[in-house]
N, C-alpha and C positions, 0 to 999 in steps of 0.2 A: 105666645108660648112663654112661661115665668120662668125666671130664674132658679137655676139650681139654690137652694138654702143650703149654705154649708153647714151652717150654724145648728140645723134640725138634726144632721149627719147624726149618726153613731158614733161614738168615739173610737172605737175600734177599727171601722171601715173609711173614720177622715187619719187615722196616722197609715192606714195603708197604702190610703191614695198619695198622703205626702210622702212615703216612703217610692212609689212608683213611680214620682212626675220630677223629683229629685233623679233617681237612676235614667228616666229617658234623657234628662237636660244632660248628665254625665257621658250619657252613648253618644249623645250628637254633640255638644259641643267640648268632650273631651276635657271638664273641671264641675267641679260643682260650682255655681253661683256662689258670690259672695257681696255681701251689703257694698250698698255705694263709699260708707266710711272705709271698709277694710280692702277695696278696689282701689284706693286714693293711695292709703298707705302703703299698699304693696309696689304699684309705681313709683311714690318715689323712695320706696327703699331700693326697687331697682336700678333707679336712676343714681341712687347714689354709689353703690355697686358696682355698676357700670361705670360710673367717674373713677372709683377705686380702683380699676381692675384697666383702666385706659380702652376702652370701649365705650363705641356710642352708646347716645340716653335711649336708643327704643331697646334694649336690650340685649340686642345679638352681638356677640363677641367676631372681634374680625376675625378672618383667617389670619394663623399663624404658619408661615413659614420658615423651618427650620435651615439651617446649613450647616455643613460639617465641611471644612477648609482647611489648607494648609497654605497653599499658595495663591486665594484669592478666587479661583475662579467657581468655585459653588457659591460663595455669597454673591457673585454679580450674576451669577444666574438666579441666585433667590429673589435679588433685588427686583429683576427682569421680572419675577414672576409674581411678587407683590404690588407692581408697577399694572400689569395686565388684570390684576385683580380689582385694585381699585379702578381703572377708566371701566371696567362691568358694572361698576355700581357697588361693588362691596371694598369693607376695610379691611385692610391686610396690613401686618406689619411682619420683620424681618426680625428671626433668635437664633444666636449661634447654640450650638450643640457642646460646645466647650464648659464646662460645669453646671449644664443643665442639670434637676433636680427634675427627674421624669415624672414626681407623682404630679405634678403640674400639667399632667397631658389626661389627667383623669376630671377637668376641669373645663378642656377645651371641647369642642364641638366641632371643627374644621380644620386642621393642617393640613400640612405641605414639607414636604421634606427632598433635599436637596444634598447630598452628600456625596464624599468622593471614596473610591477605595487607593490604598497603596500597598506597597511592595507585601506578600507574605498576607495580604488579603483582609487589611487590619484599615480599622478607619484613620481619621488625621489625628494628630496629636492631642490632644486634650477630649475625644471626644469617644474616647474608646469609652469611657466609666457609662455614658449615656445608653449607648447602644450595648453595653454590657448588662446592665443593668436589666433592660427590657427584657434581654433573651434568659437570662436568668431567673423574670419572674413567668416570663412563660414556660419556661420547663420545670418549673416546680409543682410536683403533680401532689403537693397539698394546699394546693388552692395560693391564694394570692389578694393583696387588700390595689391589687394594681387593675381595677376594671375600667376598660377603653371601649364599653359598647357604646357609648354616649357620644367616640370621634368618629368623625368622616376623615378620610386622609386619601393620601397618594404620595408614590417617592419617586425620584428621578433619580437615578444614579450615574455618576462620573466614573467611569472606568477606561480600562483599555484590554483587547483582547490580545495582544500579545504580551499579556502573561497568560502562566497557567491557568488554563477555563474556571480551576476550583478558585482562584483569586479574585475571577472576573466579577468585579462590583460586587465581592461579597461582602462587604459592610454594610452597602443597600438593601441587596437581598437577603441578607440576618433580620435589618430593622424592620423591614416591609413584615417579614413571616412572625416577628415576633409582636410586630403589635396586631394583626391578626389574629393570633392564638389568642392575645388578652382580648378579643372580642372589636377593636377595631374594622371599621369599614369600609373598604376600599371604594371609593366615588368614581374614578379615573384608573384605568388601567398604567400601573405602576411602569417604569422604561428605565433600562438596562443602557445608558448611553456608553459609546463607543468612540473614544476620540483616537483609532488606530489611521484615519486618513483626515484627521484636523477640523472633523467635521461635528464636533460636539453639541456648538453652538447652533448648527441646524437644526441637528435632532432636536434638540432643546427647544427650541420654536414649534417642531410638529408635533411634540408630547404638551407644551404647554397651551396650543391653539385647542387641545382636545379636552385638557384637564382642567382650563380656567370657565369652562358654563359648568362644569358639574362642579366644581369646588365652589364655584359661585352660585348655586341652586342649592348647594347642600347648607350654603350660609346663609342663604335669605331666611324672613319670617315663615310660617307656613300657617296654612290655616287650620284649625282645629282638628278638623280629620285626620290632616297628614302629619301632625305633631301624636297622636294617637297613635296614630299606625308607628309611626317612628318609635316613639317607645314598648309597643308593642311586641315588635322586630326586634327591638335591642334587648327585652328581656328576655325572650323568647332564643335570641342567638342566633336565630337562624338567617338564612339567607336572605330572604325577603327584604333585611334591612337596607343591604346593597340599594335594591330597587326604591324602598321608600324611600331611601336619600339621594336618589337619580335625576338624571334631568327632566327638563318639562313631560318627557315622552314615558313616564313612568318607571324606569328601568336605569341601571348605573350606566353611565358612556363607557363604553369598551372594557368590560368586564367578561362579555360572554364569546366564545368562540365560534371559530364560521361554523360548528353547527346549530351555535346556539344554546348551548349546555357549557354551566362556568365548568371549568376543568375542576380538579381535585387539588385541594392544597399541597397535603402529604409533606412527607419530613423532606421531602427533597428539595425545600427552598434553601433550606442552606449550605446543600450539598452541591446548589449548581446546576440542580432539574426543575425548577419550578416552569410551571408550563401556560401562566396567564398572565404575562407581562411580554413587555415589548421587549426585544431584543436591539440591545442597538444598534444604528446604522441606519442606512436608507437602500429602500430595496431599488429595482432597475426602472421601477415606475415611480419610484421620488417616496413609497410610504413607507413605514418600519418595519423593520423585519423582524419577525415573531421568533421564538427559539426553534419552532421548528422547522424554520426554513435555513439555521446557521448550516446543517452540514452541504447546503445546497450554496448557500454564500460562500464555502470556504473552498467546496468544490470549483466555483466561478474564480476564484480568487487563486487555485491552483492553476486554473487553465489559464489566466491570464498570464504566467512567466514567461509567454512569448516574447509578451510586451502588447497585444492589444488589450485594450478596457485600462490600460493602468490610469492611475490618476498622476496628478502633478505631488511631486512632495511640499511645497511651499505655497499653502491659501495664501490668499489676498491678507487673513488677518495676521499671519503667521508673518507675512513678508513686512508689514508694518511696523510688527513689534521685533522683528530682527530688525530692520533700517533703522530704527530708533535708536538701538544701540547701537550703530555704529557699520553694522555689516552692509555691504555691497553682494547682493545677489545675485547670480551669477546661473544662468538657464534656469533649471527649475527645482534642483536641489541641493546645490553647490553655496558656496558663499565666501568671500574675500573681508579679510580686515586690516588697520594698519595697526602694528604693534609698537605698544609704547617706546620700546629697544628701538626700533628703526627712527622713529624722532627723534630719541636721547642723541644717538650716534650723529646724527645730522646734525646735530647743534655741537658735537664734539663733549657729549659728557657721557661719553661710555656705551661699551657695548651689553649685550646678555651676558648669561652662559656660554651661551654657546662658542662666543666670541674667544672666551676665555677657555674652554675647554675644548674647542674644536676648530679655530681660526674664521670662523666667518664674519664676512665682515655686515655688521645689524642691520647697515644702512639699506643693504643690497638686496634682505630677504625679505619674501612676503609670505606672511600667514595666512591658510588657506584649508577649505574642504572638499572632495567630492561629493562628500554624503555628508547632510546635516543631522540625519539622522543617529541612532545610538541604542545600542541594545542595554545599557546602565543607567542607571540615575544618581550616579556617586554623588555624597553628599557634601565633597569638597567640588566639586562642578563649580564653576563660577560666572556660567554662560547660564542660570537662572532657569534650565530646564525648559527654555521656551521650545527650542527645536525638538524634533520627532521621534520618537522613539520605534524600535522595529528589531523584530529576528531576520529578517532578508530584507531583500531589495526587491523590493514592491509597488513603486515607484514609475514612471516614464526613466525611460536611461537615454542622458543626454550624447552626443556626441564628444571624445575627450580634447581631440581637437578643439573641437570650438570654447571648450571648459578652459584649456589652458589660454587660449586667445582669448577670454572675458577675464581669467584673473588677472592675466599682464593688462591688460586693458584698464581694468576699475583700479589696479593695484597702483599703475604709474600718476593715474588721474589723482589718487588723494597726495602721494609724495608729490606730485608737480603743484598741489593746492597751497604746500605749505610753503613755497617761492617765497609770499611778502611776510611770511613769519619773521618777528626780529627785525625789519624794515629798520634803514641806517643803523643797526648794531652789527652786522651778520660777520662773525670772527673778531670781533672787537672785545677784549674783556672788560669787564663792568663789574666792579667789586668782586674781582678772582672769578669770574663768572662768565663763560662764552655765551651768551643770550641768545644771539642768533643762529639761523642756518647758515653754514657754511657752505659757501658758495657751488668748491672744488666739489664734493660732497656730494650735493644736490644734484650737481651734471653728472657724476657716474654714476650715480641711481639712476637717474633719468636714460640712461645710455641702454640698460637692461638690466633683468633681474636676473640674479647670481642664484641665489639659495630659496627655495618654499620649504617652508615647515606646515607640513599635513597634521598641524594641531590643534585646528581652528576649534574643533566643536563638533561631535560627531564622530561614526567609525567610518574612518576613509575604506579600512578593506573591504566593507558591502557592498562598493559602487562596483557594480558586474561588468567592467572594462576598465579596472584600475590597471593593469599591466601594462594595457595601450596606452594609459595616461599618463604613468610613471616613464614611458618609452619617449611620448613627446616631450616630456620634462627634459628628460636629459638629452634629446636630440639636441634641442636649445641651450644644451650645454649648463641647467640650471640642476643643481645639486636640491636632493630629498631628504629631508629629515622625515617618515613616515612613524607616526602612533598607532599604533592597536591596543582595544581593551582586551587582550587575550583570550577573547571567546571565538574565536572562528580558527580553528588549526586546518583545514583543509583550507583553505582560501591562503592560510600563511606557506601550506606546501606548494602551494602553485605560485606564491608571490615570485616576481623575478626580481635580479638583487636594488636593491635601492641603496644610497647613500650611506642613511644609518637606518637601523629596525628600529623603535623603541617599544617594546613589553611593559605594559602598565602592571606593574606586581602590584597591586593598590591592599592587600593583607596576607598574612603567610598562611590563614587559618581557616577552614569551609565557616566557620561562623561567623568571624570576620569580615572576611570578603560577603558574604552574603548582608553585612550590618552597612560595608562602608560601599561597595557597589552599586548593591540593589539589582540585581540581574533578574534579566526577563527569561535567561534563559532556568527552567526548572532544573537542567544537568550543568551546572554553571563550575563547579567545582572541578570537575571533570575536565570540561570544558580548559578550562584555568589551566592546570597541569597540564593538560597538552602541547596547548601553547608554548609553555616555559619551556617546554624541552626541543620543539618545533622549530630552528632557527641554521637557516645557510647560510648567514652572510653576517658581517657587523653587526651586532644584535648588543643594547641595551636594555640591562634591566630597570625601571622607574620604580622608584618609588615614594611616594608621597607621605609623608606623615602627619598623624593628627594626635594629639595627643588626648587619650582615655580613649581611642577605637583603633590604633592598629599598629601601638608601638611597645606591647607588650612581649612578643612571642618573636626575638632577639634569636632564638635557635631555629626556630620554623624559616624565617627568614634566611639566614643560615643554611637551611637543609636546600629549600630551594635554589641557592645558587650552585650547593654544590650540584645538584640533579639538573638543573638547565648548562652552567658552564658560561655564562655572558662574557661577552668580550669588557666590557662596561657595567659598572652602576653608579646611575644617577639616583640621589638622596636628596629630596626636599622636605623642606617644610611647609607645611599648607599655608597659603598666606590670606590672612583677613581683605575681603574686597569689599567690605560692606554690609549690609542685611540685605539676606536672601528668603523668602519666603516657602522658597521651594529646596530649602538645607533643611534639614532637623539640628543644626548647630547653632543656629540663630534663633531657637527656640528650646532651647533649655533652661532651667533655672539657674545654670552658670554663663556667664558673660562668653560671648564668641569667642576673644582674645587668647583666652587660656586654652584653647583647643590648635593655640599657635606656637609652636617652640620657637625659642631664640636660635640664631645660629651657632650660637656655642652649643647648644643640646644635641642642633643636628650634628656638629662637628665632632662631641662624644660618642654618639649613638655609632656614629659611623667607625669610627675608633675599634670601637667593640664587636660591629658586625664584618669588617677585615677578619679581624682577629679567630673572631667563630667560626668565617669561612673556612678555616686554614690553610696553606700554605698555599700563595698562589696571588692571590689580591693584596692589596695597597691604596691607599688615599694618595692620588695623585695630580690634584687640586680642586679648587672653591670658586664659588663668589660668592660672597659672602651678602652680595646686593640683591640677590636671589634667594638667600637662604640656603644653598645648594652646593652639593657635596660631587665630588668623582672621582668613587672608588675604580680602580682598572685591573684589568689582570696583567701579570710581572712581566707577561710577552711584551708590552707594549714599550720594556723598558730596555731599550738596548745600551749596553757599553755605559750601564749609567745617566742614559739620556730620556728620559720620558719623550712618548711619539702619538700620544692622542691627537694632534692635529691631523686633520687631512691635505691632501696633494690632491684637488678636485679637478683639478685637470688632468692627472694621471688613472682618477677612477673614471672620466668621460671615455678616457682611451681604454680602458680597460670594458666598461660597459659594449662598448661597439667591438670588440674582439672577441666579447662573449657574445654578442647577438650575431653576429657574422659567420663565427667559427663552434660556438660554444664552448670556446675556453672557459673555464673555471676561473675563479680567483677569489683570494682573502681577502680580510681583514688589512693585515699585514704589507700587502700590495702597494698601498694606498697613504701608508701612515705615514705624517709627519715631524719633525720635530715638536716639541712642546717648550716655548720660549721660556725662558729662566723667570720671569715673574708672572706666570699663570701656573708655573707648578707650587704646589702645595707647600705652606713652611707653617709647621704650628704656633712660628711667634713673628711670625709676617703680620700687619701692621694695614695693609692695606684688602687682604680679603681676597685676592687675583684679580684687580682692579687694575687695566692696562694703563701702564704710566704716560701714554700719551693722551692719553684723555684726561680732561677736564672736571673733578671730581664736583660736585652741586650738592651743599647743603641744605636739607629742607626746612623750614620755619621750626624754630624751636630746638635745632642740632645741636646750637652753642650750648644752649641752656642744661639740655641734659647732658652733655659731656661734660661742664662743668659742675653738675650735681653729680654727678657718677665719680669724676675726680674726687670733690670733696667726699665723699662717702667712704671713697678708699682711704 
């Protein structure tokens, strides 16, 4: 048989035939051919490209994994998940969301995204302009130069469900919905994490075991067909694309539902309804639970207030990174610390506040919680936000007995640790300086604990057997200093009397308080007000200052004492502890410090908020070592003699007369004199610094006293 002569061809029927065998080499392998020369240079213009752009020389861009953070814990989740990407065999690298420049994602071919929501349902700081951006070019219905049909992606989101549902991880579910609209394709079904029972980092394991072969399949090479099909789908828009960029089995991983029909997008992802993502949490068989089975979770989670199914409130990782700092855990929710005051006093240089405002003696008290948990996230908190957050007690509920027998327990063991503290100084002065533990000291600590301050960290009033707790306290003859964030008013009518109350007033203003709180609860303000007025017994109002968030509104402040009535107000100033990740004060473009008044400011401030009161309160002393201010009301001043102290042996006997008989009793009952150098003098010298103590210079005291001299 001879060969075809091409050469004999007609001209006409040899450009048809090259016109034909060009379009099948295009159908099947998805390019037209191109000479050996221009195959060369197009590799290595890729290759250099790809050097540019920090991706490998075969071409394909790693996955990019996004995070949005505030305090750390979405990037070590990212890390985690660029980590599981590369041992599958693909490159991945880790970008924060903090001035990213989104057209940059019209570029990429594979992400990953990792972000947190917070308070008010708003991403982390820096990274709002990113995710703003997106949903802005998605809802702009004249079109947009921001086309995403060319990424594969998936988002994991950090949230918590106790906040309001519309809050829940809506930063995720903004981004996720909006780069879908721009034509983005979800590979992996996107998950709505849930850290309401500590359990973030789980879920994050079972979302990213599912998300890393499709995000890892969506990133490999593919072969001609399936690179065709792929842009095919992606011009086309349609669905299909999902499936071309799926796993081995043709189809996206966990995109479609049990009946196998993906759900409808619809505008409800940012409303809080989206219905093809994971819900977070782990269901009762250990897998995620979808949104439609939440009102079935929450219903489980109602039935559980017996106290069966509850969980522990303190994980394994939770207990770590509290011991770290310092805490002593205490059954499964509780926790003990030793406060700096109680060492000072043991070495003989000084008590607290309290000391000075209320007679106790530092050495004696331990600071303590029943619930580590906290329905706020204030932003002057200086416990780092590691502990729980919660509208109830949802929890295992320990026995209060055995709570107070673990805190005397852990409390005496750290005071009995610091024995060899000051070894051969102990009472000896050393450059004006008592170094040591003092001995006398050390053995009436040791003898027992006088005073707990329920200030540790956390709202003690959620713990659903505080009354029994508060009853063993002072069976033991141990006097209560009890805090509330003033969100729970039916728990404070049923409290029974404790020592002192304190009312955290943390701003006088619904916008305020909602800036400097952070509440989970959505009627917080309400909430608030209730409180303030809610009080039977020695009741303290707190108040914290920060300055440019809640020291403006001087009458609001004002209004509220006159409508609450406190027996007391305590005035501080917020005081610098370092950098905190999980403050929005350490991440401003103004330096922390400035967000700290001198004591002189607080001592003005307070001046004028007497005065506003009107008639009735007085500044009736300081510590100046604290920052802190106590204003009292004029009852307290008899014949001249100021009587904030207590007589805690007289409120033990008073306690049992109420619990016996239900006698009533005051304030007044109980009060003490107030020693002539802890009351307030505006040109006292020493601050209500008790003259038996030992006052301790810190590095650098000379030098600025004598700049501040010279300056005067």
């Amino acid at each position: 048989m001879s060969l075809l002569r091409l050469d004999l061809l007609p001209a006409p029927l040899l450009a048809a035939l090259s016109i034909f065998a060009l379009t099948l080499v295009y159908v099947i392998f998805g390019a037209a051919p191109s000479p050996p020369e221009a195959s060369a240079a197009a590799s290595a213009a890729d290759s250099s490209a790809a050097a540019a752009a920090g991706r490998p020389a075969s071409g394909r861009q790693p996955v990019v994994v996004f995070y949005g953070t505030l305090k750390g814990g979405s990037r070590r989740l990212a890390e985690r998940l660029a980590a599981a990407l590369r041992e599958a065999g693909v490159a991945a690298e880790t970008v924060s969301l903090i001035g990213y420049d989104t057209d940059g994602l019209t570029s990429l071919e594979c992400a990953a995204f990792v972000i947190a929501t917070y308070e008010g349902g708003v991403p982390p700081p820096g990274c709002e302009a990113a995710v703003d951006s997106l949903a802005s070019a998605a809802a702009d219905f004249r079109g947009t130069d921001l086309d995403l049909r060319s990424l594969r992606f998936s988002v994991f989101g950090c949230g918590n469900s106790e906040y309001p549902r519309r809050d829940f991880n809506a930063a995720a579910r903004r981004l996720d919905g909006s780069i879908r609209r721009l034509g983005g394709v979800r590979v992996a079904r996107s998950c709505w994490g849930d850290d309401i029972d500590n359990r973030l980092s789980e879920q994050f394991g079972e979302w990213s075991a599912r998300a890393v072969p499709s995000l890892a399949a969506a990133a490999r090479p593919r072969s001609g067909a399936d690179a065709a099909a792929k842009r095919g789908a992606a011009r086309d828009g349609s669905a299909g694309a999902e499936q071309a960029a799926g796993g081995q089995d043709g189809r996206a991983v966990g995109l479609e539902d049990e009946n196998g029909d993906e759900e409808d997008e619809g505008e409800g992802e940012e409303d809080g309804e989206e219905e093809d993502a994971d819900q977070g949490g782990l269901s009762d068989s250990g897998g995620l639970v979808d949104v439609e089975d939440l009102g079935a979770r929450m219903s489980k989670r109602a039935a559980a207030a017996g106290g069966e199914g509850r969980k522990k409130m303190v994980s394994e990782s939770l207990r770590k990174s509290l011991t770290k700092q310092g805490y002593k855990i205490v059954g499964s929710h509780s926790g003990v610390k030793l406060c700096r005051w109680t060492k000072a006093m043991l070495r003989g240089r000084g008590g607290c506040y309290k000391h000075t405002f209320y007679g106790i003696a530092s050495y004696s008290c331990m600071e303590a919680t029943p619930s580590l948990a906290c329905a706020n996230k204030c932003v002057f908190c200086w416990r780092h936000h590691d502990n729980p957050v919660g509208t109830s007690f949802r929890w295992e509920v320990d026995d209060p007995h055995e709570l107070v027998e673990g805190f005397e327990r852990e409390h005496l063991k750290m005071v009995k640790s610091l024995r060899g503290a000051g070894r051969g100084w102990a009472g000896v002065d050393r450059g004006g300086a008592r170094v040591g533990i003092l001995p006398e000291r050390l053995e009436d600590a040791l003898r027992r604990v006088r005073h707990c301050a329920l200030s540790l960290v956390g709202e003690p009033i959620i713990y659903p057997r505080i009354n029994a707790f508060l009853a063993e306290l002072h069976r033991r003859r141990i006097s209560t200093f009890m805090v509330t964030n003033a969100q729970f008013p039916k728990e404070m009518e049923q409290l029974v009397p404790c020592t002192q109350l304190y009312i955290s007033i943390d701003a006088p203003t619904r916008e305020q308080l909602k800036a400097v709180d952070r509440p989970l609860f959505s009627d917080f303000w309400e909430r608030f007000n209730e409180c303030a007025r809610v009080h039977r017994q020695r009741t303290v109002f707190r108040l914290t200052l920060v300055n440019g968030w809640n020291d403006s509104e001087l009458d609001a402040y004002a209004e509220l004492v006159r409508r609450g009535a406190p027996d007391l107000i305590e005035v501080k100033g917020v005081t610098y502890c370092g950098d905190s990740k999980a403050s929005p004060l350490a991440h401003e473009s103004t330096a922390p410090l400035l967000h700290c008044p001198f004591h002189h400011e607080v001592r003005a401030y307070c001046e004028r908020l007497a005065a506003a009161a009107g008639p009735g309160y007085t500044i009736a002393s300081e510590h100046a070592h604290s920052n802190c201010v106590l204003i009292a009301a004029d009852a307290f001043c008899r014949d001249g003699v100021w009587h904030t102290w207590i007589d805690y042996e007289r409120f033990f006997d008073l306690y049992q007369d109420w619990q016996a008989n239900g006698t009533e009793f005051t304030a007044a009952e109980y009060a003490a004199p107030t020693p002539s150098w802890a009351v307030y003098d505006p040109l006292a010298t020493d601050g209500g610094f008790d003259p038996a103590e030992r006052r301790v210079a810190g590095r650098g005291a000379a030098k600025r006293a004598a700049s501040g001299a010279a300056a005067s």
